[in-house]
C-alpha positions as CSV (number, residue, x, y, z in Angstrom):
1,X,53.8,-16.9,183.2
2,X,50.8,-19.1,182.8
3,X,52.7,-20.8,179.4
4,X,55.5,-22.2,181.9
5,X,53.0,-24.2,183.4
6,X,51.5,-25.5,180.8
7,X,54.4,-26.4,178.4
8,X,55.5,-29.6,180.8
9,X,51.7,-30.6,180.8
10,X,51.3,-30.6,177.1
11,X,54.9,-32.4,176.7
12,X,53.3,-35.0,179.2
13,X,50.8,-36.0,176.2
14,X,53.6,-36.8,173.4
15,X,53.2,-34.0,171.0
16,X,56.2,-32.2,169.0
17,X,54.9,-29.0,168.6
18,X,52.7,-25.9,170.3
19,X,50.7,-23.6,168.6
20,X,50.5,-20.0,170.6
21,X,48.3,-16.9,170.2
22,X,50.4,-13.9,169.8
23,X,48.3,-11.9,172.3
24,X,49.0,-10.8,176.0
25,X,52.4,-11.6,177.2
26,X,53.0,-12.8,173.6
27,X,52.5,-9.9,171.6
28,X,54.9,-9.2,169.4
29,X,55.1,-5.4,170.2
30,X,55.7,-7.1,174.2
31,X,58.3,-9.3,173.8
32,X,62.0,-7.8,173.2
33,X,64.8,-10.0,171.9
34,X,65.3,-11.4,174.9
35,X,62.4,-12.1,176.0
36,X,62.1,-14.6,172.1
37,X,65.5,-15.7,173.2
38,X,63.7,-17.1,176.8
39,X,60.5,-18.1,174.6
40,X,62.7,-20.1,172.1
41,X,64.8,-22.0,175.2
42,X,62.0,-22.5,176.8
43,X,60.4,-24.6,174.0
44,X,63.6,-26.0,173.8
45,X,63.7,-27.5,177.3
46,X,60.5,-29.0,176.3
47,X,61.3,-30.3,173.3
48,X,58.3,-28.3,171.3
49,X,58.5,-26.7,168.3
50,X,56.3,-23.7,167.6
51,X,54.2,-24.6,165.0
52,X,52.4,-21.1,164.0
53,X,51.4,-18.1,165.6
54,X,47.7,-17.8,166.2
55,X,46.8,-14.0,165.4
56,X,42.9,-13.6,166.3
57,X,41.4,-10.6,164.9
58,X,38.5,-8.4,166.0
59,X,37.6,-7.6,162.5
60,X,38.5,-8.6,159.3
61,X,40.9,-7.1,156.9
62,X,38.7,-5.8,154.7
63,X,37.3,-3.2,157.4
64,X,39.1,-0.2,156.5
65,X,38.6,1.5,160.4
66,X,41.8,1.1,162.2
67,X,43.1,-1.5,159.3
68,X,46.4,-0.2,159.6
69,X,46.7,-1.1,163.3
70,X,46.4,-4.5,162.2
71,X,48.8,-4.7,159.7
72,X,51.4,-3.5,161.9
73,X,50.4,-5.9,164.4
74,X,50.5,-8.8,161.6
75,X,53.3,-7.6,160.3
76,X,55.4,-8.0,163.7
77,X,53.5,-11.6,164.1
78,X,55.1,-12.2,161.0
79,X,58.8,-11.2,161.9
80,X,57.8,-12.9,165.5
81,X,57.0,-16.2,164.2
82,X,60.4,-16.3,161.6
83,X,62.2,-15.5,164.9
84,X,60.9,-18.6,167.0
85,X,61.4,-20.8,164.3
86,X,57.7,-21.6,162.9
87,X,57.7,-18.9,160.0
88,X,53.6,-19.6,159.5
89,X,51.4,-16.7,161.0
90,X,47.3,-17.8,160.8
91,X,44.6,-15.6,160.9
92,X,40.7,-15.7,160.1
93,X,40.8,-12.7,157.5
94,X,36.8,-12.8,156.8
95,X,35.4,-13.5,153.9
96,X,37.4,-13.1,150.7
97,X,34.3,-12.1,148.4
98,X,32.4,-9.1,148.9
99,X,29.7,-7.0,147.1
100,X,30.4,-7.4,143.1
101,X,33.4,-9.2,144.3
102,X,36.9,-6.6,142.6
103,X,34.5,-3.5,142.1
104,X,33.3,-3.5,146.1
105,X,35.6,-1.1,147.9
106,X,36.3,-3.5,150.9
107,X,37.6,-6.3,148.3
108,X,40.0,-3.7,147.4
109,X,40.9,-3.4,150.7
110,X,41.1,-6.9,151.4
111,X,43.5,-7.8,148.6
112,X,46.1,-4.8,149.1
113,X,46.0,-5.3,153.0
114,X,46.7,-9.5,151.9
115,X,49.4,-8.4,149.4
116,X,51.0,-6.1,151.8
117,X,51.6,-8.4,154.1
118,X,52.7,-11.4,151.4
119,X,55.2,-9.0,150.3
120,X,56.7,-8.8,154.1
121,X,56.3,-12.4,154.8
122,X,58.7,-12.7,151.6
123,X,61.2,-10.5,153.1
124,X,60.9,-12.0,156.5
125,X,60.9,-15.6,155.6
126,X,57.6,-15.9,156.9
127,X,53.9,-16.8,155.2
128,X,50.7,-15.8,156.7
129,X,48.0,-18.5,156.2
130,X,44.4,-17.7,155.4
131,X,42.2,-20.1,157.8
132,X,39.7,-22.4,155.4
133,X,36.4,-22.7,156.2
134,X,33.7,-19.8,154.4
135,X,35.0,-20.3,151.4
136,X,35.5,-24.0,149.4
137,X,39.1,-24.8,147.8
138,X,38.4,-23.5,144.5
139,X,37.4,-20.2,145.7
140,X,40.5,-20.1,148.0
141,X,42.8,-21.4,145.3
142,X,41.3,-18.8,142.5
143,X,42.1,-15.8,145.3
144,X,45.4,-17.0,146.5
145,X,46.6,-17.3,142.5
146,X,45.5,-13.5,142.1
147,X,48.9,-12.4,144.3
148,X,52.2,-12.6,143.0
149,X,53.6,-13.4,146.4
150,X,55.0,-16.5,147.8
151,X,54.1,-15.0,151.2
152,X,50.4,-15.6,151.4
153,X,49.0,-19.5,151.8
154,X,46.5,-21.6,153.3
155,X,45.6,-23.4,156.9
156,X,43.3,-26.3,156.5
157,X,40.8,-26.5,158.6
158,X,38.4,-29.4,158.2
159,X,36.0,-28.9,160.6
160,X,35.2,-25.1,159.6
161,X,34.9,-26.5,156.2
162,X,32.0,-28.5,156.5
163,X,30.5,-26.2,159.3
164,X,29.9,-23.9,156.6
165,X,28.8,-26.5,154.2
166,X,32.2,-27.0,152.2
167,X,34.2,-30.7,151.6
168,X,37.3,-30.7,153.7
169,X,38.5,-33.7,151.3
170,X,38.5,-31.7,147.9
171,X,39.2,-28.7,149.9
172,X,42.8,-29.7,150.3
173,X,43.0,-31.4,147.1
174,X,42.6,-28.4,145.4
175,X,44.8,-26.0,147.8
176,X,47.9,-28.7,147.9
177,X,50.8,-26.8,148.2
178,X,49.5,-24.3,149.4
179,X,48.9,-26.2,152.5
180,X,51.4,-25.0,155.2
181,X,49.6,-25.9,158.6
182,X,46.4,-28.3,159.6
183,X,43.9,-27.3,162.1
184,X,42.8,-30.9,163.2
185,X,39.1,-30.3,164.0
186,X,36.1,-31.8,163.9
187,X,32.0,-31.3,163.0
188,X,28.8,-33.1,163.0
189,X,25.7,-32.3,160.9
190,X,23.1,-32.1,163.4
191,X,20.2,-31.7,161.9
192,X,18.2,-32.6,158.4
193,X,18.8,-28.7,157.2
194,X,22.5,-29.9,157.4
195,X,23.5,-27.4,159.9
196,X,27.1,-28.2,161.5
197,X,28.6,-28.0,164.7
198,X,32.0,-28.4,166.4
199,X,32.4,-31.5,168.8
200,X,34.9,-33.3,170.1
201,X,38.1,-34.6,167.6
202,X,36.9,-38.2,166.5
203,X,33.3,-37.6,167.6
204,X,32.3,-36.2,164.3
205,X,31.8,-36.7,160.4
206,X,35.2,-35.9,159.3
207,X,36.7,-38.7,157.7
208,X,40.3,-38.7,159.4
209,X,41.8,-41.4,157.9
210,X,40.7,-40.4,154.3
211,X,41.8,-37.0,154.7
212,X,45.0,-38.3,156.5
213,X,45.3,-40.1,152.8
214,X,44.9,-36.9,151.7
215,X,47.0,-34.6,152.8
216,X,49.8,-38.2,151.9
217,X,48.7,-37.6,148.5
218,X,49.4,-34.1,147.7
219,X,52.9,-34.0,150.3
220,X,51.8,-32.4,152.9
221,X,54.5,-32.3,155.7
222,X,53.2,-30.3,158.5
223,X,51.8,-30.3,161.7
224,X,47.8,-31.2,162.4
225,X,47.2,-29.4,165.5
226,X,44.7,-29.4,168.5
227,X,43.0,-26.7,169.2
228,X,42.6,-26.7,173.0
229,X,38.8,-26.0,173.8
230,X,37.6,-24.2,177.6
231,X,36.4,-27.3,179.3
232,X,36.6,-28.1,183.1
233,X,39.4,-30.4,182.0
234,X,41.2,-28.9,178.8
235,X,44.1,-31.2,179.7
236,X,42.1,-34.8,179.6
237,X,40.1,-33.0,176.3
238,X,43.6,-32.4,175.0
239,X,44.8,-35.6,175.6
240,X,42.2,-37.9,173.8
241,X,42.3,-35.3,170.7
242,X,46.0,-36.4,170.8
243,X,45.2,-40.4,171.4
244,X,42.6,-40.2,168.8
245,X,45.4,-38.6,166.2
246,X,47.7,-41.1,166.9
247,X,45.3,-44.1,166.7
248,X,44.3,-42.9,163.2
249,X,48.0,-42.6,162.0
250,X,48.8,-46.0,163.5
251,X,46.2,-47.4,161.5
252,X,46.3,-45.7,158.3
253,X,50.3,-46.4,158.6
254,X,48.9,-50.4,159.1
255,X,46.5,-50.3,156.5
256,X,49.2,-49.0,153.8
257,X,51.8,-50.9,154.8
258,X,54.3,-48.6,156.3
């Protein structure tokens, strides 16, 4: 199992938690209660908490063909992700707006899917975070305060954010609370037409050490985590994301006097 090799080399780098993608060997519809029992000991033996479950989708919730496929699947990433301990289930659920926004058929779609699966989250113990990044804070905020669920909240994610022309800094002033896990990536405005693109965390224009201030400011108490890029060395990449991180914190702790 490819996961047992890698655990010891991402313990090698200092971190405290993992981050998995509930596909493959990981799918909650594959593993059986012994096989979490195994997955849960062996992050254990590592001393790594599971952060969130990672739950890429094909297509967005608001695409009614084989919707409720999905949901089932979410809704087992949910119960999956109580049972190892993280309780926070991200996706990328596609835009939140559509058409004449409540009148447009896949909005309708998008919201009951999104309340559905609040509600389960609830009864799990479990919340499934909507990934930032097409939409700014306020719009995310405004949709988020339309469910009357404590099941649904947010993912920051910085990077996406000003790819697509958003401010990762009011961004999560204006979610706050509903904060429950940080993406840490970064973005560059290449060009005068202020297109983005991902590079490599510390390379870009994200501000960490304000946003670190940040996310201080408004409590948040979660992890930031890495996503691990293909590269012909994802291990060295991985590791100066992770010495980057904790250069930042050492000198935002310095410069405020902790």
């Amino acid at each position: 199992m490819p996961l047992r090799r890698s655990l010891p080399e991402l313990r090698t780098l200092g971190v405290a938690g993992v981050e998995l993608d509930a596909v493959g060997d990981l799918a909650p519809a594959q593993l059986s209660d012994t096989g979490r029992r195994e997955l849960r000991h062996l992050l254990r033996s590592h001393h790594l908490e599971l952060t969130a479950l990672a739950c890429p989708l094909r297509r967005g919730l608001a695409v009614a063909d084989n919707q409720e496929a999905r949901l089932d699947y979410l809704r087992q990433a949910l119960s999956l992700s109580r049972d190892l301990g993280a309780g926070i289930v991200v996706i990328e659920p596609g835009p939140i707006v559509y058409g004449e926004g409540e009148g447009d058929p896949r909005q309708v779609l998008l919201k009951e899917a999104l309340a559905a699966l609040g509600r389960h989250g609830e009864r799990v113990g479990a919340v499934l975070a909507l990934e930032t990044g097409l939409e700014d804070g306020a719009a995310l905020t405004t949709f988020l305060d339309g469910f009357h669920t404590g099941g649904l909240a947010a993912n920051l994610n910085p990077g996406n954010l000003l790819i697509h022309g958003h401010d990762p800094y009011a961004t999560a002033r204006t979610l706050r609370e509903r904060i429950v896990h940080v993406h840490a990536k970064d973005a560059r405005v290449a060009s005068a037409a202020g297109i983005a693109q991902e590079i490599p965390l510390g390379h870009g224009d994200i501000d960490w050490l304000q946003l670190l201030a940040i996310l201080e400011e408004i409590e948040y108490r979660g992890f930031a985590t890495i996503e691990r890029t293909p590269g012909a060395n994802p291990l060295a990449a991985a590791k100066a994301a992770v010495d980057f991180l904790r250069l930042v914190i050492s000198h935002w702790s310095l410069v405020i006097g902790h």
